[in-house]
C-alpha positions in Angstrom: 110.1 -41.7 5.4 107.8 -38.5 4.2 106.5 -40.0 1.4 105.2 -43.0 4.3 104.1 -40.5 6.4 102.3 -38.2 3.4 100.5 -41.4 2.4 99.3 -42.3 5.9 98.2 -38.3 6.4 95.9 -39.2 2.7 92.5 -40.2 3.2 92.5 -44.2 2.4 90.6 -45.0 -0.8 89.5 -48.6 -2.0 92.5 -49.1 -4.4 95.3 -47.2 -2.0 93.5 -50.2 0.7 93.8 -53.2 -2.6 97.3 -52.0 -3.0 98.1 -52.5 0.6 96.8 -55.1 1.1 98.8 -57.6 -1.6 101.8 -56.4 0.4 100.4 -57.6 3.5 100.8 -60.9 5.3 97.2 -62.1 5.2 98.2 -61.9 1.1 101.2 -63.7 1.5 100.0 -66.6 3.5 97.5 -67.2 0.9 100.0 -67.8 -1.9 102.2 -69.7 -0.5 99.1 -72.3 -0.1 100.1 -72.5 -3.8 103.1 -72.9 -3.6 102.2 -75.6 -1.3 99.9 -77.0 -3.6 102.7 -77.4 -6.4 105.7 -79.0 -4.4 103.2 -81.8 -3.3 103.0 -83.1 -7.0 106.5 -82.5 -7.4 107.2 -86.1 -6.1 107.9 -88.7 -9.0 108.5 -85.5 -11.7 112.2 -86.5 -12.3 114.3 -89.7 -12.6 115.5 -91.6 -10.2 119.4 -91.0 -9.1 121.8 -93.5 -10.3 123.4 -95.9 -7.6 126.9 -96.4 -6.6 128.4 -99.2 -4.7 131.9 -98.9 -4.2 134.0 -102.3 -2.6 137.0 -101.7 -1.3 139.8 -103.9 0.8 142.2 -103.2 2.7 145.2 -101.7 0.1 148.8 -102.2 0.7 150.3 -98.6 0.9 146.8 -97.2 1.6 146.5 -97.6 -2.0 142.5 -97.1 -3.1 143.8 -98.5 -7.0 145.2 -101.5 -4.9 142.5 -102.4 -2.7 139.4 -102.0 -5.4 137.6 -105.1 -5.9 134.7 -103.6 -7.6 132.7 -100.9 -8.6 129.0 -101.2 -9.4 126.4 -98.5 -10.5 122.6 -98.8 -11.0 119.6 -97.2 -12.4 116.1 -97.3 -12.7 116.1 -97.1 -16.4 112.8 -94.2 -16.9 111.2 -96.9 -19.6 107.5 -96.8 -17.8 105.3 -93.1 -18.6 104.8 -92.5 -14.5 107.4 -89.7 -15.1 105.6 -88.2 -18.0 102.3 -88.3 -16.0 103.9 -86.6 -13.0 105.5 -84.2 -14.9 102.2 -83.4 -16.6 100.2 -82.8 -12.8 102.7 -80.6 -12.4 102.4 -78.4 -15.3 98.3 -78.9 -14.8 99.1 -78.0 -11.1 101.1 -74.6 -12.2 98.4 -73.4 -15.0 95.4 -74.7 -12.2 97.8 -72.2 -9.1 97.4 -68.8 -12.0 93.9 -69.0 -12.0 93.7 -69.8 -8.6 95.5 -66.9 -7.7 93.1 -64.6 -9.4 90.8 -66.2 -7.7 92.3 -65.6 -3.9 93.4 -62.1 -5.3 89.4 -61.6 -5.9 88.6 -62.9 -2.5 91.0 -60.7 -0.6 89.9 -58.0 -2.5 86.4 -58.7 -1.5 87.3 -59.3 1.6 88.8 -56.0 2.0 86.4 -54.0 0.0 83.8 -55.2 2.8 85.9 -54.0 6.3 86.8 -50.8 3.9 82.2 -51.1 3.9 81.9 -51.4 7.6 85.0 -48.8 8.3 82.8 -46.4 6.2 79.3 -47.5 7.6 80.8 -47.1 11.2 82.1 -43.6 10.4 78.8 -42.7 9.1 76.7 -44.1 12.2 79.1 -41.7 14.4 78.7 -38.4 12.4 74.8 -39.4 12.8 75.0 -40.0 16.3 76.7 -37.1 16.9 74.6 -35.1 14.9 72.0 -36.3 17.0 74.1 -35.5 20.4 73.9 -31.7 19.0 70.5 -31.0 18.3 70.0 -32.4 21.5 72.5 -29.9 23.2 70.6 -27.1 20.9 67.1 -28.2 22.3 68.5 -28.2 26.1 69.6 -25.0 25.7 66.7 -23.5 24.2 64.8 -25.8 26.7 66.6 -24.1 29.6 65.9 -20.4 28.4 61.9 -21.1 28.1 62.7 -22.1 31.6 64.2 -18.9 33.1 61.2 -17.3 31.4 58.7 -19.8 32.5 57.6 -20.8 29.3 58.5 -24.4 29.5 58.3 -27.2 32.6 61.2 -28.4 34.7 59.9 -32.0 33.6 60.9 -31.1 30.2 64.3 -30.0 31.5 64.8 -33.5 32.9 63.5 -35.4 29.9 66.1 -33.3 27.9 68.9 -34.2 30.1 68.3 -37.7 30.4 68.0 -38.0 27.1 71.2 -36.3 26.3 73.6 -38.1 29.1 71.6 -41.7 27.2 72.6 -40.0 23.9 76.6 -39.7 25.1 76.8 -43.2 25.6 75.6 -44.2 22.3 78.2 -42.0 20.8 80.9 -43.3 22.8 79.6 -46.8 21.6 79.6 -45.7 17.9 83.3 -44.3 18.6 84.5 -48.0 19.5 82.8 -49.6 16.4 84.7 -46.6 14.8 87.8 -47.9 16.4 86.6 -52.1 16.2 86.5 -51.4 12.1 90.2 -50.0 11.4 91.5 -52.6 13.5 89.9 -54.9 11.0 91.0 -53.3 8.1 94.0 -52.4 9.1 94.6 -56.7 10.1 95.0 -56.9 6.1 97.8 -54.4 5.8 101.5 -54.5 6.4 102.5 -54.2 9.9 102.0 -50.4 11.6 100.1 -49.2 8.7 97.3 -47.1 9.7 95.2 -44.7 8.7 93.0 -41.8 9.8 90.0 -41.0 7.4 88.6 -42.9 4.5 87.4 -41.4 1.2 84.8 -43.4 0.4 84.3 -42.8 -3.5 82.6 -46.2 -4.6 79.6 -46.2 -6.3 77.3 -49.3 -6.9 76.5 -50.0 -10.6 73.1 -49.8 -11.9 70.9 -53.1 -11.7 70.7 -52.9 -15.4 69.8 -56.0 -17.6 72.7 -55.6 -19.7 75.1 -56.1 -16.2 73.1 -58.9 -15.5 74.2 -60.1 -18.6 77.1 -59.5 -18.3 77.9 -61.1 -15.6 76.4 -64.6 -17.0 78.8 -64.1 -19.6 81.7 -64.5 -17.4 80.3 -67.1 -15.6 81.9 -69.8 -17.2 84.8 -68.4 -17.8 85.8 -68.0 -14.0 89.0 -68.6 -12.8 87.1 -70.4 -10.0 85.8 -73.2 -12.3 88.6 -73.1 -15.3 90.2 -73.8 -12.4 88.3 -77.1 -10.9 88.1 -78.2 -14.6 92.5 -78.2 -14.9 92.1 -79.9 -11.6 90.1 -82.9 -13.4 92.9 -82.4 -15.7 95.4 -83.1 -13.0 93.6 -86.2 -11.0 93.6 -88.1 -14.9 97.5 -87.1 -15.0 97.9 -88.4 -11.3 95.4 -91.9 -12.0 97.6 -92.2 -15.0 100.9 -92.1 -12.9 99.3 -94.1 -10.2 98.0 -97.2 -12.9 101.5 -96.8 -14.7 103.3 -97.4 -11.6 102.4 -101.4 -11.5 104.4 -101.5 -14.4 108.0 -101.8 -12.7 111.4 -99.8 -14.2 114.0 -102.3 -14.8 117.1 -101.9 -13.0 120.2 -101.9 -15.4 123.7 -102.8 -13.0 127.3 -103.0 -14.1 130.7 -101.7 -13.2 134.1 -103.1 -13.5 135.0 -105.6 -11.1 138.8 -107.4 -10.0 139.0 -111.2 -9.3 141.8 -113.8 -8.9 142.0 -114.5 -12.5 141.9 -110.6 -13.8 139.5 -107.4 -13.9 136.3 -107.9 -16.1 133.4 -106.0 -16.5 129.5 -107.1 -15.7 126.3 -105.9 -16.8 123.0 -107.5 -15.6 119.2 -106.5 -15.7 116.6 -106.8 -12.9 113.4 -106.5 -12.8 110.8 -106.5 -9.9 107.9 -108.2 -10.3 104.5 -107.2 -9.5 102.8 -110.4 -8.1 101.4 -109.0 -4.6 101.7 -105.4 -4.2 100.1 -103.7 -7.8 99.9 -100.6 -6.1 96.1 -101.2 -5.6 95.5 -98.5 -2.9 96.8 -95.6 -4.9 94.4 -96.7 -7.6 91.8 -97.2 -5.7 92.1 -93.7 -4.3 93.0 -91.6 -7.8 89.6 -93.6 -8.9 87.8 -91.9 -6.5 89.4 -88.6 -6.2 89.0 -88.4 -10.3 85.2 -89.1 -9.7 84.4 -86.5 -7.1 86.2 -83.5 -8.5 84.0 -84.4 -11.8 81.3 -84.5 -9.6 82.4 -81.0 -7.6 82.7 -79.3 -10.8 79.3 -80.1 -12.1 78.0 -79.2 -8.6 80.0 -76.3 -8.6 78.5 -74.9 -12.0 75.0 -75.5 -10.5 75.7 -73.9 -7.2 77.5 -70.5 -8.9 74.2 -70.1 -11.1 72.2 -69.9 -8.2 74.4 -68.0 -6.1 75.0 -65.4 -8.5 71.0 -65.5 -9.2 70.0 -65.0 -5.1 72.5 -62.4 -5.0 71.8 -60.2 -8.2 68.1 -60.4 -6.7 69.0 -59.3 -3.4 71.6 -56.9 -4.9 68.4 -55.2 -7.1 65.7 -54.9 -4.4 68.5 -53.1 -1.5 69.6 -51.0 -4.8 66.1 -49.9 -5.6 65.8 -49.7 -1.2 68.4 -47.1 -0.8 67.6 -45.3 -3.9 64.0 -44.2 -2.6 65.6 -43.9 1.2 68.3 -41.3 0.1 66.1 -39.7 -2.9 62.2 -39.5 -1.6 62.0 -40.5 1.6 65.3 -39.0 3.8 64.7 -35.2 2.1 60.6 -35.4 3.1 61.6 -36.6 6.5 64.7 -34.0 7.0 62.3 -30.8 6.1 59.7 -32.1 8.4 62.1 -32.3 11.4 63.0 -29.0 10.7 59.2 -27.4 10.4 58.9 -29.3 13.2 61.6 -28.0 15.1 61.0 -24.6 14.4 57.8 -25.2 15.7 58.6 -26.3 18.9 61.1 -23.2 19.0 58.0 -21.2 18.7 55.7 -22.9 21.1 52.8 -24.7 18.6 55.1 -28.3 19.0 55.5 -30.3 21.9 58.7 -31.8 22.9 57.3 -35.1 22.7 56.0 -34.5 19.1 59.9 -33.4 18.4 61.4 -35.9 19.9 59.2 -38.5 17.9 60.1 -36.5 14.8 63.8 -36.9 15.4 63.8 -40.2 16.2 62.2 -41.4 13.2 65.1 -39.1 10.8 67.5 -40.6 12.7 66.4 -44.6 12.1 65.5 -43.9 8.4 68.8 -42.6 8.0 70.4 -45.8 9.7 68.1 -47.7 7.6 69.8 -46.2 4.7 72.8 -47.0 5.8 72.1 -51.0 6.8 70.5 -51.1 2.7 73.7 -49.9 1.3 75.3 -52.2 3.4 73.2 -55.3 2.0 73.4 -53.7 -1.5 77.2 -54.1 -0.9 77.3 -57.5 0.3 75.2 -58.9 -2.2 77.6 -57.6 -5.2 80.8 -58.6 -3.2 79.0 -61.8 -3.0 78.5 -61.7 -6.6 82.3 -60.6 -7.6 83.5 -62.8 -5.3 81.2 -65.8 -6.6 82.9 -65.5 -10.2 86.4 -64.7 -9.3 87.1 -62.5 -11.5 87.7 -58.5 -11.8 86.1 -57.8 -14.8 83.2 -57.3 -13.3 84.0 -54.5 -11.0 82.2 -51.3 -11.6 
């Protein structure tokens, strides 16, 4: 019980949320699609049962060895290869459900790295907000002494305090999307986890040319499409079954029987034939299930390419965004509020001119903030495109 309680006291990283979240039930639900996925193939993977027909009279004595008549069994004998095929899906099936998994596992991961994102982001808006609520309680108070002197004009009071009061409610707005994001993130963790700061340590990689390369490396070996390519695998094994099955089992029957003249033993051999029903519809339908997953995986392969080539170029320009934001623009913009504040302080600024000033730090810094935002997306988009975590900076 401490140890739960020290961990929930620790500020949440990334990995601390990953580990959580694959004990959570958002986690579970997702692999027991797959388990799911495999029991519906499981269907024609063994032989059939043998039959038994027991014929009994009524026995003198309630005798059973008195009153048998007969005793027949029958099976299916497993001569056609439907068996083999369907036993075959299913081993496709099982390798196909492991590299779907890392798949899902990538896709939860994402999916979690980007409420982790917006936890962050929403944190980050409040602190500004905030920030923003106390210079603004600075100014009114300087504002307020130039007014008992009679250095400043009640008008500039007002403007202050409207301002301010407009200010509050913008904070108490940024404290719910504080609160809207946890609940989010929290949704992928087991039940009354939570959670009080984050420590954000991510970093985004460099845009370099030898990522990009990198990441076309991996392309084709994604889970995602190793994994549509075992699926064509698995509709040949299943059209196989499916075309097989026309050709009937024969039925081998025997057992001893007991007639007027003595016991004796028969043994006979049927065999359905397969005049009307040839088990057409299946065909038909493994046909064309076997011709669109072809057709999915070649579209697949063209639709990753350009989805991983639209997101690395969105991924490079908010990278190369937020870079000049946080190093050039955001330090020019933060000493000019303060010259400019000081200014005001010492009567050669307006508060109009100081307001304008603050304004415009404040947005840039959001601005930052909605860049790094799109910088994450795009690589999420990216790692979560290819399926794989080798990619993860």
């Amino acid at each position: 019980m401490l140890m739960w309680l020290m961990l929930v006291a620790q500020p949440l990283t990334l990995e601390r949320a990953w580990e959580l979240a694959l004990e959570g039930p958002r986690w579970k639900a997702m692999r027991e699609e797959l388990a799911l996925r495999e029991a519906e193939v499981l269907e024609g993977a063994y032989w059939e049962n043998p039959g038994m027909v027991l014929d009994v009279e009524e026995a003198p004595q309630g005798r059973l060895q008195d009153g048998l008549r007969s005793l027949r069994v029958s099976w299916a004998l497993p001569l056609s290869p439907t068996t083999w095929y369907a036993r075959r899906s299913v081993r496709l099936t099982r390798a196909q459900n492991r590299l779907l998994e890392e798949a899902m596992e990538v896709d939860l991961r994402a999916q979690v790295a980007r409420a982790f994102v917006a936890a962050y982001v929403a944190r980050e808006r409040l602190a500004l907000e905030q920030h923003r609520l106390a210079i603004l309680d600075t100014l009114l108070a300087y504002t307020r002494r130039r007014l008992e002197k009679g250095r400043s004009h009640p008008a500039e009071l007002a403007r202050l305090q409207a301002r301010r009061a407009r200010q509050q409610v913008i904070v108490e707005e940024a404290h719910v999307d504080v609160v809207r994001a946890d609940q989010e993130l929290r949704s992928f963790f087991p039940e009354g986890m939570s959670f009080d700061s984050l420590a954000f340590t991510m970093e985004l990689p460099l845009p370099r040319d030898s990522l990009q390369e990198a990441i076309r490396s991996v392309l084709y070996e994604s889970p995602r499409l190793l994994a549509l390519s075992k699926e064509i695998d698995r509709q040949k094994a299943l059209k196989g079954k499916a075309d097989w099955a026309v050709v009937p089992n024969p039925e081998l029957e025997g057992g001893p029987q007991r007639g007027p003249e003595g016991d004796f033993i028969t043994i006979g051999l049927s065999l359905s034939l397969p005049v009307f029903e040839r088990n057409q519809a299946e065909r038909a339908f493994r046909r064309a299930r076997l011709r669109q997953v072809q057709y999915a995986f070649a579209a697949s392969k063209i639709q990753m390419e350009r989805l991983i080539e639209a997101a690395w170029e969105r991924f490079r320009h908010a990278w190369e965004h937020q870079r000049r934001l946080r190093t050039e623009i955001l330090p020019s913009l933060e000493t000019s509020f303060e010259s400019y504040r000081e200014g005001y302080m010492r009567g050669r600024f307006d508060l109009t001119t100081l307001l304008d000033v603050q304004d415009e730090l404040l947005e840039t810094h959001l601005q930052a903030l909605d860049v790094e935002v799109r910088a994450w997306d795009a690589w999420l988009e990216i790692y979560e495109t290819l399926g794989t975590k080798e990619v993860w900076p």
